[in-house]
C-alpha positions in Angstrom: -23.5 31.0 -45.1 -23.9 30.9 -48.7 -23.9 26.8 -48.5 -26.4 27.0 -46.1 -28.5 29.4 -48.3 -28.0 27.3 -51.2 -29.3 24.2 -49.3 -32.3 25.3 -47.8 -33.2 27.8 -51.3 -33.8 30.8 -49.1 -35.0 32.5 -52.5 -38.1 29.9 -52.1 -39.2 31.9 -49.1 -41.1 34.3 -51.7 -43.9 32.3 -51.9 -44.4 31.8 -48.4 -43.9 34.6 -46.5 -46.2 36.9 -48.4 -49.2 34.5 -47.5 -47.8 33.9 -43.9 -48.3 37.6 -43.6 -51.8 37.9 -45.1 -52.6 35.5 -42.9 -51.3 38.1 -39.8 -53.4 41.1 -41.6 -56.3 38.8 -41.4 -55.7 38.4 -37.9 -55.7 41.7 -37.4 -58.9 42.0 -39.6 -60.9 40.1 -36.9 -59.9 41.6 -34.0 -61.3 45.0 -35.0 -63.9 43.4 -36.1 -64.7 41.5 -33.6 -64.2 44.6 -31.4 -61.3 43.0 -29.5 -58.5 45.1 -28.0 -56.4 46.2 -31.1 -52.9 45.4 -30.0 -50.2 48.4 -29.8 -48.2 49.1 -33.2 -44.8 48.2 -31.2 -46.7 44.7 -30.3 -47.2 43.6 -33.8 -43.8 44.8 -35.1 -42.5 42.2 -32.3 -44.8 39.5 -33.4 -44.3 40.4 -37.4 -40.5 39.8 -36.0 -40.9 36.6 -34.4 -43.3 35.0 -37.4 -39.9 35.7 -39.9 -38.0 33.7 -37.1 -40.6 31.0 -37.3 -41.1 30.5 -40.5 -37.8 30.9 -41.6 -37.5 27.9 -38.9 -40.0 26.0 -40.3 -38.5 26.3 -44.1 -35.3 25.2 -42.9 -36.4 22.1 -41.4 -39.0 21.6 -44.1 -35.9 21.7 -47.1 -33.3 19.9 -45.1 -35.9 17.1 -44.4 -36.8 17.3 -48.1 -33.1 16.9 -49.3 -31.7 14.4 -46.6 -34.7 12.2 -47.6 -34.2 12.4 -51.0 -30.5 12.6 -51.1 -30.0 9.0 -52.4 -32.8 9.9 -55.6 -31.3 13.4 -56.0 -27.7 11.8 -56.5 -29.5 9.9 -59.3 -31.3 12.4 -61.0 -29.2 14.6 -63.7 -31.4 17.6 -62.3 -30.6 17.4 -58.9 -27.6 15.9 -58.6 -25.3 18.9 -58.3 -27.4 20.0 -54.9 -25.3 19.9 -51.8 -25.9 16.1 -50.5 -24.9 14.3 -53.9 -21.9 16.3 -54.7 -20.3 16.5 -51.0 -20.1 20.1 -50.6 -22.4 19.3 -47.4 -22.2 16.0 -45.6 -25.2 14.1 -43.6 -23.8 15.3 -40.5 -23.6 19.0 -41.0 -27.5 19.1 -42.8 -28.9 17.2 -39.6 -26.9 20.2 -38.1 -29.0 22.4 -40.2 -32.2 20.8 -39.6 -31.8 20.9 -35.5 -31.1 24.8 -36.1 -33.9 25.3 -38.1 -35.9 23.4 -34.9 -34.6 25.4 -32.4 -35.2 28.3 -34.3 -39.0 27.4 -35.0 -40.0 26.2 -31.4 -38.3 29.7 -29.7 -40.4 32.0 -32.3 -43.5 29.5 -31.3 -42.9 30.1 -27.8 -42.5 33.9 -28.3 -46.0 34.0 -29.7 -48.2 32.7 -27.5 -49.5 29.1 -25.8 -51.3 28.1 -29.1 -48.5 28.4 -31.3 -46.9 25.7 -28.9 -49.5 23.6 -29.2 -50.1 23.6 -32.9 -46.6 23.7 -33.4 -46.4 20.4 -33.8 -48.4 19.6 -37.2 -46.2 21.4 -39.4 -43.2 19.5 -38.0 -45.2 16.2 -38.6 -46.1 17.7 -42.5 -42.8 17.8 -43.2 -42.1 14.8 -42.1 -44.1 12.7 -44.5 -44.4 14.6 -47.0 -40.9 13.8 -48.8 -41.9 9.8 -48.2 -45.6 10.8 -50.5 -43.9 10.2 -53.8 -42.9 6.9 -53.2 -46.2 5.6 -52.7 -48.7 8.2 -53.8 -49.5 10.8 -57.0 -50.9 12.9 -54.5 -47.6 14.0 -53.4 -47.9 17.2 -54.7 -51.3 18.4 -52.4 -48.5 17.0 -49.5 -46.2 19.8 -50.9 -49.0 22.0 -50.6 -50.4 21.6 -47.8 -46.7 22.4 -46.0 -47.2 25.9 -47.3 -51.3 25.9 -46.5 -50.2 25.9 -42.9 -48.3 28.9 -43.1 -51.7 31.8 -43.1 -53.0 29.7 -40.6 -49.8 30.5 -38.8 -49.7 34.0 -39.3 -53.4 34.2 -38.5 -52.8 32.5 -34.7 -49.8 34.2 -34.1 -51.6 37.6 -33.6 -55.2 36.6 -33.0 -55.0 32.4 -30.9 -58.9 32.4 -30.8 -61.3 29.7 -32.9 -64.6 31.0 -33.8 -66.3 32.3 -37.0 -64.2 35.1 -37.6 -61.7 33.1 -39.0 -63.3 32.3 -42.2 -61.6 34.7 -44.5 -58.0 33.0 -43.4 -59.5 29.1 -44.2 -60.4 30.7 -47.7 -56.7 31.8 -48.1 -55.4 28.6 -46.9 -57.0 26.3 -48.9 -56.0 28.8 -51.5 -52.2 28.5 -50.9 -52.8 24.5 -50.5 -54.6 24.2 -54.3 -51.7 26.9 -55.5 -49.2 25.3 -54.7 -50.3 21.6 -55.5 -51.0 22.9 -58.3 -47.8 24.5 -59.7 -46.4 21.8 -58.2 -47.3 19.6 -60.8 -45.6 21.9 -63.4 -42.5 21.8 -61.4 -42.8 17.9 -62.0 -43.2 17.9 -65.3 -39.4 18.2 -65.6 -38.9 14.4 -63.9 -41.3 12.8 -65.7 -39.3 10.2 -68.0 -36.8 9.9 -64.5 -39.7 9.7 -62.0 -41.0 7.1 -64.1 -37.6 4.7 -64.5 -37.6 5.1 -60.9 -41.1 4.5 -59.6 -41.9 7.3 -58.3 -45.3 8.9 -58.0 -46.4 12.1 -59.6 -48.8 13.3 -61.8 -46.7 13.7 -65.0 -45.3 9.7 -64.6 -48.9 8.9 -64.2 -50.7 10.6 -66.7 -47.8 12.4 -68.5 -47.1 16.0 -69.0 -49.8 17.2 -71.1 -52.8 15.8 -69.0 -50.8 16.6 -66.1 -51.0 20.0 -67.0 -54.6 19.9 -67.6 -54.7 18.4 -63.9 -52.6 21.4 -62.7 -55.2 24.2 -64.5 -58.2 22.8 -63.0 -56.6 22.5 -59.5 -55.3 26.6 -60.4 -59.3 27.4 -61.3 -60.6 26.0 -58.2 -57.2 28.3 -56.2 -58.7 31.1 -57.9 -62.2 30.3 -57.0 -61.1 30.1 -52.9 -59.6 33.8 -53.4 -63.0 34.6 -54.7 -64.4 33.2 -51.5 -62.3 34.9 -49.6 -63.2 38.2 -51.5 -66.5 38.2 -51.2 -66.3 36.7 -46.9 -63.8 39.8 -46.5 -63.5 42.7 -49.1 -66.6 42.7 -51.0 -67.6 46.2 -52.2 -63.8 46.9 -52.7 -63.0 47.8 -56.5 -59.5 47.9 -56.1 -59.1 44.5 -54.5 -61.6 43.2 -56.9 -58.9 44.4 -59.7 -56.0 42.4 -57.8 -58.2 39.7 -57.7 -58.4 40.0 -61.1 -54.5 40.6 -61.2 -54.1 37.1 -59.2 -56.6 35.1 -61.6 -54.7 36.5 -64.5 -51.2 35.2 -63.1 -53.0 31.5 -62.5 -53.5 31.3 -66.2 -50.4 32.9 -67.4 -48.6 30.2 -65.2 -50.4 27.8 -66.9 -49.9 29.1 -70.4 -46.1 29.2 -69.8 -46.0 25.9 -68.1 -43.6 24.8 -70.5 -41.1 27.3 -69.0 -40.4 25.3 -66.0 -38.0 28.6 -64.6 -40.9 31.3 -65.8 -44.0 29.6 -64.6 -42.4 28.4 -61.3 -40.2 30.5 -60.1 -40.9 34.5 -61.5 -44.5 34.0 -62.1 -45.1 32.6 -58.7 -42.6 34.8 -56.8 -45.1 38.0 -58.5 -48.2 36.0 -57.7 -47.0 35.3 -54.1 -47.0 39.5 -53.7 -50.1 40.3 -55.5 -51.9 38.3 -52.9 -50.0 40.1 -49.9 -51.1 43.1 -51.7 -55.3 41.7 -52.4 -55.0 41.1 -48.6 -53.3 44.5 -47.2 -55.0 46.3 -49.3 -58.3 45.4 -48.4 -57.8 45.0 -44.5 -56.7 48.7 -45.0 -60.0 49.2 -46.5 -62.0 47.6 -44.1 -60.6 49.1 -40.8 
């Protein structure tokens, strides 16, 4: 168990699942508003269930794509080579083993949800996929990193509330949110393979540009993030002082990030992981408020 936590970096669910979740409460937003029939507290304790299974699925098949891909770059790269692939702790065999399981696990949550969670289920699959194959040709690698945690509001969104229309506005706002976020710190995350991304060939923004423009790069990309939560502030909670404050909160942490970006461990993991819950909280917070 502890090999299989240390392959897939469980602890890297803390930035997903709070978003995944916002994008349930705003779900739940719509159908009040939209004076739908508000499904029974027992009903969305099952489905609040069966979105962990799914996205702890969908990570699992998303990292052991990631490091089976990339096992013959990690093995190279001083950083990475002491993950499981390069030093033989896990063989090719027994991470495919991991990947079906993380498969299984995603398409049975999908299927517990309802029919369009099967039939979207798909494009995350196909996400992670390519994604790991972006740096090879492309610097915009990192907005394919993003966009594999983008899906997950989206997600959370369909699971409780599978209907298109207008009221789903608010959860587009936090999506492209999570997709700029994450591209964005992304880049910092990069910065510390520049000089090998670059003896390799491989794509990113520090071996293009190098760190310091990349990290210009990455705050722009951060002020537009924070300009979407904005959006989804004013097409939601507007009127809402306290949300207004986490907003604030959440804007704050963008910058700090990118004051700190020189941290690697601070800016990307603990900054991030805090960030990750202040939005759950901007979101609960003013769903409560508004129903």
């Amino acid at each position: 168990m502890r090999k299989y936590f240390t392959f897939v970096k469980i602890e890297h669910t803390l930035f997903s699942l709070p978003v995944i979740y916002a994008g349930m409460a705003l779900g739940y937003l719509s159908i009040v508003q939209s004076g739908e029939a508000i499904p029974a507290a027992s009903a969305l304790w099952g489905i609040g269930a069966w979105i962990l299974a799914a996205a702890t699925g969908a990570r699992t098949v998303g990292f052991a794509m990631n490091r089976i891909v990339d096992r013959h770059i990690d093995a190279k790269n001083p950083r990475t080579a002491i993950r499981d692939l390069p030093t033989g702790r896990m063989n090719l065999k027994q991470a495919c083993a991991v990947l079906a399981a993380g498969f299984i696990l995603y398409m049975a949550a999908a299927f517990q949800l309802n029919s369009l969670c099967v039939l979207l289920s798909p494009i995350p699959l196909a996400v992670f996929c390519i994604y790991p194959f972006l740096k090879r040709f492309t610097i915009l690698s990192h907005f394919g990193v993003g966009l594999s945690l983008a899906l997950g509001p989206l997600g959370g969104y369909f699971a409780v509330r599978p209907i298109l229309d207008s009221a789903i506005t608010p959860v587009i706002f936090l999506t492209f949110f999570t997709w700029l976020w994450v591209s964005g710190f992304d880049i910092i995350y990069s910065t510390s393979d520049e000089e090998f991304d670059k003896h390799e060939g491989l794509f990113s923004f520090p071996s293009r540009f190098g760190k310091v423009k990349a990290l210009r790069y990455s705050g722009i990309i951060h002020v537009f993030a924070f300009l979407l939560l904005v959006g989804l502030y004013l097409s939601a909670f507007y009127g809402s002082i306290i949300v207004a404050v986490l907003l604030l909160i959440a804007g704050y942490l963008l910058y700090l990030e990118q004051t700190k970006a020189d941290d690697v461990e601070l800016a990307f993991f603990k900054i991030n992981a805090v960030l990750g819950f202040v939005i759950f909280a901007f979101v609960m917070i003013g769903v409560h408020l508004s129903t």
